[in-house]
N, C-alpha and C positions, 0 to 999 in steps of 0.2 A: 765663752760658751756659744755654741751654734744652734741655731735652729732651721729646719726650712723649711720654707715658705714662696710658693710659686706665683707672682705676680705678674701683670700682664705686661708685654715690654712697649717700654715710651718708642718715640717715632724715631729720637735722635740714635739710640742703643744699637750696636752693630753686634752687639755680644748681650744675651737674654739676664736681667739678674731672676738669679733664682733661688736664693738663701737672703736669710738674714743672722746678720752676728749684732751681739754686744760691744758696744765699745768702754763701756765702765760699768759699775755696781751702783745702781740706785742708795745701796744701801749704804755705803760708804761717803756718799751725797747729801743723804739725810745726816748722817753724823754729822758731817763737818757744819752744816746749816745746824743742825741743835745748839752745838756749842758757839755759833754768832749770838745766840736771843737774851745773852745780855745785854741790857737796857743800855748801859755806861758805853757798849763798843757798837751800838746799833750804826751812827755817824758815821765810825770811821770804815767800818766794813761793808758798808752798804753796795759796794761795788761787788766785791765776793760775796754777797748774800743774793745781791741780781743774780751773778755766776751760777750758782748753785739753783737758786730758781728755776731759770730757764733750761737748766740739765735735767732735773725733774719734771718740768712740764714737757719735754721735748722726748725723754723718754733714753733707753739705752740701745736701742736697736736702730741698725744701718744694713740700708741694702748692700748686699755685696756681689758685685760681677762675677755670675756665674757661666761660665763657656758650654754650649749645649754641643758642637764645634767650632770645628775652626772656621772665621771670617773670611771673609771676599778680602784679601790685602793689595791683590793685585795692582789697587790705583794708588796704596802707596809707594810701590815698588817702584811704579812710572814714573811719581813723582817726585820719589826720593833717592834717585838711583844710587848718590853716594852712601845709603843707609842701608846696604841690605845687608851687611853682617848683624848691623843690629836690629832693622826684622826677621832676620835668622834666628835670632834668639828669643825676640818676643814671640812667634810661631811657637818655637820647641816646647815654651813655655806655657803657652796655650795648650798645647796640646797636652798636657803631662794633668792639667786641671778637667780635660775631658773626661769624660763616660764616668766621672767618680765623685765622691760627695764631699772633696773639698772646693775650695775658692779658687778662684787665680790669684798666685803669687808670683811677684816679677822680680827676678834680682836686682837689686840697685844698680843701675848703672851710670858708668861716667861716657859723655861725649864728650873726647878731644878731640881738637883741631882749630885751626885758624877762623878770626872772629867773621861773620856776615857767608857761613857756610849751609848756614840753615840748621844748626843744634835747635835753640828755640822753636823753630818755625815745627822741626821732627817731633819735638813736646806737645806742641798743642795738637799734632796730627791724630799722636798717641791717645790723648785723654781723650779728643771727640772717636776714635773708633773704639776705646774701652767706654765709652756714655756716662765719666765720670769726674766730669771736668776736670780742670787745670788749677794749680794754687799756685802762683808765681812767688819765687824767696830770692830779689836780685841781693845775692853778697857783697857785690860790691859799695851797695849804699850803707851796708851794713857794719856798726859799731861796736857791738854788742849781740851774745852770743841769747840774749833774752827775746828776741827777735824770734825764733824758732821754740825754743822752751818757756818763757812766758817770763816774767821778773816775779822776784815777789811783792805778795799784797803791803806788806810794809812799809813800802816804798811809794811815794807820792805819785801818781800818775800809771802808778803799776796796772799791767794788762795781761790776759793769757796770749802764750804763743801763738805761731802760726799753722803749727801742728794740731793743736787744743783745739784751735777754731774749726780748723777744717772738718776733723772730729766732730764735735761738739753743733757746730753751726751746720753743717754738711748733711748730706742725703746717705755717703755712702761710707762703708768700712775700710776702703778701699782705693781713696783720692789718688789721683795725681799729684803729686808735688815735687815741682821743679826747683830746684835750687840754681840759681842762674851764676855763671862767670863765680865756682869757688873759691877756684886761684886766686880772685883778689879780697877776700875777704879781709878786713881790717879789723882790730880789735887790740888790744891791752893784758898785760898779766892777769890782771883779776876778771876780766870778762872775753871769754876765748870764743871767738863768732861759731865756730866748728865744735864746740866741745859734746852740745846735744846728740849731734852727730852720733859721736863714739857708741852711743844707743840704742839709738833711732836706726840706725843701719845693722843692728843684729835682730836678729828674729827673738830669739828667746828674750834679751832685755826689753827690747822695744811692746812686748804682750803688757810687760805695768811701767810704760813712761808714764812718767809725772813732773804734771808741768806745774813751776814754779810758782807761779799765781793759786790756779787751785788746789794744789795739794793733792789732788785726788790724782791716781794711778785710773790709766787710759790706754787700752790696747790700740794701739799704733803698729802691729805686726804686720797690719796686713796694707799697707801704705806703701804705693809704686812709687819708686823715688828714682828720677833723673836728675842728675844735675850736670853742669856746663862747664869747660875750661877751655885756653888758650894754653896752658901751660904744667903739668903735671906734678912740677919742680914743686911749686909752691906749697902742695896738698899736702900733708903728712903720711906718711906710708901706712900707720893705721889705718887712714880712714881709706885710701887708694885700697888697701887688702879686703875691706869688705864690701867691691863694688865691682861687677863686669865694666873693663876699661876698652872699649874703644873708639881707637882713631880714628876719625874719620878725614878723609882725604875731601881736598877743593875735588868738584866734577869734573869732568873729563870733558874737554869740549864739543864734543858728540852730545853727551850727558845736559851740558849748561845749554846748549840748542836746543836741545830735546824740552830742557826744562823752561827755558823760555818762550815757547811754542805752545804748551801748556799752556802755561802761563795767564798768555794771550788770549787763548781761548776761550779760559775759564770767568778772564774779567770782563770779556764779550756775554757772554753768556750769562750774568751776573745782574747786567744793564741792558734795562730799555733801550739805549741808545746804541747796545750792541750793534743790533741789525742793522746800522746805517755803517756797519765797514766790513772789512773782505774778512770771510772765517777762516783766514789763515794769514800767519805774518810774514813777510817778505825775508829773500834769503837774506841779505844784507842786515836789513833790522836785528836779526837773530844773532851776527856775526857779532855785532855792536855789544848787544844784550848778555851775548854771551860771555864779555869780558868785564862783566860786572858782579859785584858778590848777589847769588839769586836773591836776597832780603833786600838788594836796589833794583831789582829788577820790575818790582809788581810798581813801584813809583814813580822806575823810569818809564813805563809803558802810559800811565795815567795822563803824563805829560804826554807823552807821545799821540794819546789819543787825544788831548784836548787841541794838541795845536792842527793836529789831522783837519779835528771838526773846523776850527778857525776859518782854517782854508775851503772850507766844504770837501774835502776828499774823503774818499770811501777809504783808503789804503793811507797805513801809519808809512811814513817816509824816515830814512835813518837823518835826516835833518831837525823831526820833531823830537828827535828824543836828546833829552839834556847829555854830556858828555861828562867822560868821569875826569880827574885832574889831571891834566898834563895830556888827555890823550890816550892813559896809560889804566893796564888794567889793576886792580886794589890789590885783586887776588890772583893767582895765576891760576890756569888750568892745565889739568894733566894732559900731557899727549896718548 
């Protein structure tokens, strides 16, 4: 259920929220806490009695990012230039939530492509310009499929998901939640790392997920889900079928210059100690930089600039910066 509600927009919000939604039933909350206040199970449940408290003091409603239009994206575009199919699509979808009194919703999307491309890096860009942070879920550390859906209370050490939390713990209706490298998710017969998934990624079921631990049914509909891979093979086709998939290609070395140019500027600009070097980086440095995955680039420049300072020089030199192995670049770039 929706309601709206115009509030004033914080500093970091590139997009206004202007509604507020429910994310669960108070009342369904109060149950489940009634029937803890037996005396004999006070001990064991004490963890789900917490749960259930703090859902109650914290209340059911979450802001939800509401688009008044559409955003300045243009400094994604510069920054992310191998990403504009998919700010193509987050646009469309923006726009489709303007002039009218629903939310923005974003379709789930997959970024494939080869590791140190900057998928990650396109995530967190995404959550600071929708102003509703980021929830990072790397799969590949991941066991067990209780990670996202929560385990249950029965279980020794049992905790809510990472969905639950986000919800639950969370400001908005509406989170980012990254699901990093799915492809390699690991897991066992009885515990499928992906199985929440099957859910969580449809609109209609995901209105009453219910996570493991609490019990309690939690609209999750409106949660912007990215997640990562290397490899597509590995994903099961269900879950591939309810997710926009695109590829995204290494930069183009135009592109990887461009973005390492950037770059530069931006970690000058960042530091006091900026102004003690040239506001532009040398063509050669760029050349270097550019044959590095851009996620080595903001730590090859750091080097670059401490050993500048060493020397007292105003200008990084393609000497200060560390070199990748062999010579050789990790990733190639497009012609």
């Amino acid at each position: 259920m929706t309601s709206h509600c115009l509030v004033p927009q914080a500093p970091a919000l590139s997009l206004p929220v202007a509604q507020m939604r429910s994310v669960f039933h108070p009342a369904d909350v109060a149950r489940k806490l009634a029937r803890l206040q037996d005396a004999g199970a006070q001990r064991d449940h004490e963890p789900l009695r917490t749960v259930y408290e703090r859902m109650l003091e914290r209340g059911p409603e979450r802001f939800q990012v509401k688009p008044s239009g559409l955003p300045d994206m243009a400094a994604l575009y510069e920054q992310l230039p191998n990403f504009t199919e998919v700010l193509d699509d987050v646009r469309r979808q923006v726009a489709l939530a303007q002039g009218s009194s629903d939310g923005l919703e974003v379709t789930p999307m997959l970024l494939l492509g080869a590791p140190g491309i900057g998928k990650t890096h396109f995530a967190r860009q995404l959550a600071a310009l929708l102003g509703t942070g980021m929830n990072l879920v790397p799969m590949s550390s991941m066991t067990a499929g209780w990670l996202l859906s929560g385990s249950s209370a029965q279980w020794k050490g049992a905790r809510p998901g990472k969905v639950f939390e986000a919800l639950v713990e969370g400001e908005y209706a509406n989170p980012v939640i990254v699901v990093d490298e799915i492809d390699k998710a690991a897991g066992d017969a009885q515990y499928d790392p992906l199985g929440a998934l099957y859910a969580l990624l449809e609109h209609d079921t995901a209105q009453s997920f219910t996570d493991e631990f609490a019990d309690v049914a939690i609209d999750a509909s409106q949660v912007i889900w990215i997640t990562t891979a290397n490899d597509e093979r590995a994903i099961p086709d269900p879950i591939l079928n309810r997710m926009n998939v695109f590829a995204v290609q290494a930069p183009t070395l135009a592109q990887a210059r461009a973005i390492a140019q950037r770059l530069y500027q931006g970690i000058r600009a960042e530091h006091d100690w900026g102004r003690l070097f040239e506001p532009e980086a040398q063509a050669d440095v760029l050349d270097l930089l550019a044959q590095m995955p851009p996620r080595e680039m903001r730590r090859a420049l750091m080097t670059g600039f401490g050993n500048a300072r060493l020397e007292q020089r105003e200008r990084v030199e393609v000497a200060d910066l560390p070199r990748t192995a062999g010579g050789k670049s990790r990733i190639g770039f497009l012609q």
